[in-house]
N, C-alpha and C positions, 0 to 999 in steps of 0.2 A: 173455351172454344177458339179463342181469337190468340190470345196471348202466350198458351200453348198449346198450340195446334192438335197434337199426336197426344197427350195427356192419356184426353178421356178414350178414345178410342185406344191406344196401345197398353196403357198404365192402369187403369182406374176404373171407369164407367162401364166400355163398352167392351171389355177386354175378358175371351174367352180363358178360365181356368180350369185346377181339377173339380173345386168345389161349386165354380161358377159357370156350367158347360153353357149354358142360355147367352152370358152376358149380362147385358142392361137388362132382362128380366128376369134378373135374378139380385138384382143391385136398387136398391132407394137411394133415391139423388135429393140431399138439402141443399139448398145455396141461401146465404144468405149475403145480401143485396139491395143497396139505396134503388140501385134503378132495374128495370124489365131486361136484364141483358139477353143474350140468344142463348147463354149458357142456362140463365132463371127460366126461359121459357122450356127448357127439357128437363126440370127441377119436378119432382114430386111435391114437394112442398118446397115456398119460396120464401123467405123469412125476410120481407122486405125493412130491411132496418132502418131510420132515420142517421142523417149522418151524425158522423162525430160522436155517435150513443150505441157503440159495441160493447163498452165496457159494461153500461147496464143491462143489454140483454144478455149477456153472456152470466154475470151476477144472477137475474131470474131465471137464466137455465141451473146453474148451481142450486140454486134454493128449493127447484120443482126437484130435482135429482134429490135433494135431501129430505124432501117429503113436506118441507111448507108447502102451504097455500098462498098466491099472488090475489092480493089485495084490492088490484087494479084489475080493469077489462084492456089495457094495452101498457105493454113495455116497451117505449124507446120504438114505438111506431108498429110493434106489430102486436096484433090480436092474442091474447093470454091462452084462448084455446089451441090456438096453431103452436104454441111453444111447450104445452103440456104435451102433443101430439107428438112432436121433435124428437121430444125427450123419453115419450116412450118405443120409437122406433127404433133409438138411441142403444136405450137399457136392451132390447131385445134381438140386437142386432147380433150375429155369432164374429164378425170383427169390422169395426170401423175404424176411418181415418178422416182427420181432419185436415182441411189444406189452406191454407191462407198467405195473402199475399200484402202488398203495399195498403190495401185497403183500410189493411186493421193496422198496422205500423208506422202509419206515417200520416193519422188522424191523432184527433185529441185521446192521449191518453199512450201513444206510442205503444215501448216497451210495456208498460204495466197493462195494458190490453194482452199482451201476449205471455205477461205473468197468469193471469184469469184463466185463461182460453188454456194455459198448461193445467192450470189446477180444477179444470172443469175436464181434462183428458183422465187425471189421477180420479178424480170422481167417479166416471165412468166405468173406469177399472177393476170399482169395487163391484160392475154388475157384467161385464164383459170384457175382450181384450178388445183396447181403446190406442189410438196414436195419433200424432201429430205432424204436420211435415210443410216447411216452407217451399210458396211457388217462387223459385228465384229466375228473377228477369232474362240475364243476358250472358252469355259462353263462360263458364267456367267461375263465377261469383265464388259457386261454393268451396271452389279449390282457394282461396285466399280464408278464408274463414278456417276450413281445416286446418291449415299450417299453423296459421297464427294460436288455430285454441290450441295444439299439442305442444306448440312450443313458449305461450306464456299461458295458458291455460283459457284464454277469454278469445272471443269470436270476432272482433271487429274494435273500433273505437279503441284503441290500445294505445295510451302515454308515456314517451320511456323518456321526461323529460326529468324527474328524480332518477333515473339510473337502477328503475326497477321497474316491470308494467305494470299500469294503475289504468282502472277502467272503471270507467261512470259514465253511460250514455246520459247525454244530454249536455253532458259536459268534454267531453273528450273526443266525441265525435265530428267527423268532420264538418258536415254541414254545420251546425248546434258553431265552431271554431271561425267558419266561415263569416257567419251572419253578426256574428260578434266583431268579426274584422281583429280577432286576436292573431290573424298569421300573418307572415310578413312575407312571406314566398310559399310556394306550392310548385311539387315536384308531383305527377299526374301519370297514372300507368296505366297504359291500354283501356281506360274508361273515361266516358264522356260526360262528367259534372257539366259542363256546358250547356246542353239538353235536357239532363234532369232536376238537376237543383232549381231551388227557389230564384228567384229573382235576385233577391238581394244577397245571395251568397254568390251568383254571378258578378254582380255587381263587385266585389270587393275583390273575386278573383281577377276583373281586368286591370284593377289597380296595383297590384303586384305584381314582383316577375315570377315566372311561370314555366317552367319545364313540361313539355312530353310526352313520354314515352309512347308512340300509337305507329303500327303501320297505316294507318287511314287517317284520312282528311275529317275531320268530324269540329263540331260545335268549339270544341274545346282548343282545337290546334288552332282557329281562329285566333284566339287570343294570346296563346302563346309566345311566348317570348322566346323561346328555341324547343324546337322540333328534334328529336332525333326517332329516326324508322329502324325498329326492329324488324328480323326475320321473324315468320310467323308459322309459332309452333304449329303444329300439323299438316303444315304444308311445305315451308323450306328448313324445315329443323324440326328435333325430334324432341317431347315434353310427355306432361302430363295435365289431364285436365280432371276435374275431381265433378262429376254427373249428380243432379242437383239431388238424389237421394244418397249424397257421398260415395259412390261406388267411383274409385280412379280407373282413366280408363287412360291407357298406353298410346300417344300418337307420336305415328310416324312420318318422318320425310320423303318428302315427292318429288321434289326437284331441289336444288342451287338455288338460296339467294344469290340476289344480286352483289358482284362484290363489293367488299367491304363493310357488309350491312350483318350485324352483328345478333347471337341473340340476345333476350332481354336480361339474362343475366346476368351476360358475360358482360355488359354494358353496365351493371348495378355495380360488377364487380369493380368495374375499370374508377366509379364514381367513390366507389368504397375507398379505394386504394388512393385518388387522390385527398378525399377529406384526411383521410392519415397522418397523408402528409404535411398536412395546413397546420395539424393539432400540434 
C-alpha cells in the first residue's frame, strides 16, 4: 500500500484483466505480516507471523503441501487451521504469485528464507502454475542486479578479488564487509547506505575515505570524503533503467546538464583509465 504505491491497484490486486474482468473480486489477497498493516487489513487471510520465524512457517506450508499433518495448534505465531486454509487456496488457485520484500531477507535466516519460499513456489507447481517476484525498494535496483548476473552469472555481492567472481552472501556482501570493518575505502554509486544500513556498518563507513557518486544530497554524501554529481539518466542524459519485474525500459533526455557534469559512466570510465595507469 505504502511502499509501493501503484502495485496493487495497477499490477496485482486491484488490476482489471482478460481473465480477471471484476479485479479484486476476482483475486484472494494472503499477506503475511508481524504487524496489522493497511495492506493486512484488505488481506483475505492475514498470516500474522512472529518475527524472525518465516523460515518456520514457510517449512509448515511445505509439509501441509506435501500432505503431513502439523503436530502443533500454531506455527511461528499463527493458527495451524489458517495455514491449512492458505494452502488450499494456494493449490486451487489457476495462477499465483508470490512477492516479498526486505521483510523475509533481511531477518533471521536472510537468503535461506528465500531458498524455502523458492522451493515452496516449485511445490506449488506440482498443483498449479506458481511464481515468485521481489518487491525492490528504490529506482532502478534491479538494473544492477541484471547486468552483474549476465555478465558473471550471480545477482549481487560479487568478489573479483581472486581475479575471478566468487559469491557467498554473508560474506561477500557489502553490508556482512561493512560490519566486519574489513574495507578500507568505499566508492558509493547513486545509493544511500547512509540511511539504510545498520548502525554499525555506518559506523565504519565514516571511518574511512569514502567516494560518491549521487546527484543528491542524501545521508551518505554527508560523510563523504568527495562528492562528484553526475548527470541524471532520464532527465539530462539518455540510459537505461531495468523495472523491478526486469522489463528495460528506454530513458530519455530532457534538457543539458549543467556544464561539465558528466554521466555516471563516462565518470567510471575517466576512474577506470586512471587506475591503469597506477598499475
Amino acid at each position: 500500500m505504502h511502499a509501493h504505491p501503484r502495485h496493487m491497484s495497477r499490477y496485482s490486486v486491484f488490476a482489471r484483466g482478460f481473465f480477471r474482468e471484476r479485479g479484486r473480486e476476482d483475486r484472494t489477497l494472503i499477506v503475511v505480516d508481524p504487524r496489522e498493516t493497511d495492506t493486512a487489513k484488505l488481506a483475505d487471510i492475514h498470516l500474522q507471523v512472529e518475527q524472525h520465524k518465516d523460515y518456520e512457517l514457510v517449512s509448515a506450508m511445505r509439509a501441509v503441501l506435501k500432505g503431513f499433518e502439523l503436530q502443533v495448534d500454531r506455527v511461528a505465531g499463527v493458527p495451524a487451521d489458517l495455514i491449512y486454509e492458505a494452502m488450499e487456496i494456494c493449490k486451487n488457485a489457476q495462477f499465483g504469485e508470490l512477492f516479498f520484500a526486505m521483510g523475509v531477507t533481511m531477518t533471521k535466516g536472510k537468503h535461506r528464507n528465500i531458498d524455502n519460499a523458492i522451493q515452496l513456489i516449485i511445490d506449488l507447481n506440482a498443483y498449479t502454475k506458481f511464481g515468485l517476484m521481489p518487491m525492490r525498494g528504490h529506482y532502478n535496483v534491479n538494473g544492477f542486479n541484471q547486468v552483474l548476473t549476465w555478465v558473471t552469472g550471480y545477482p549481487f555481492g560479487v568478489d573479483f578479488s581472486r581475479g575471478y567472481p566468487r559469491y557467498n552472501p554473508g560474506e561477500t556482501t557489502a553490508n556482512d564487509l561493512l560490519q566486519r570493518g574489513e574495507t578500507d575505502m568505499m566508492l558509493n554509486i547513486a545509493s544511500d547506505p547512509g540511511a539504510h544500513f545498520p548502525q554499525k556498518a555506518v559506523q565504519h563507513m565514516a571511518k574511512i575515505p569514502l567516494v560518491c557518486i549521487d546527484p543528491h544530497e542524501t545521508p551518505t554524501t554527508q560523510l563523504a570524503n568527495i562528492i562528484i554529481p553526475p548527470a541524471i539518466a532520464g532527465v539530462e542524459v539518455e540510459g537505461t533503467a531495468y523495472r523491478m519485474d526486469g522489463v528495460p525500459i528506454q530513458l530519455k533526455k530532457v534538457i543539458d546538464p549543467p556544464e561539465g557534469v558528466l554521466p555516471d559512466r563516462e565518470i567510471l570510465k575517466m576512474l577506470i583509465k586512471k587506475v591503469k595507469e597506477m598499475l
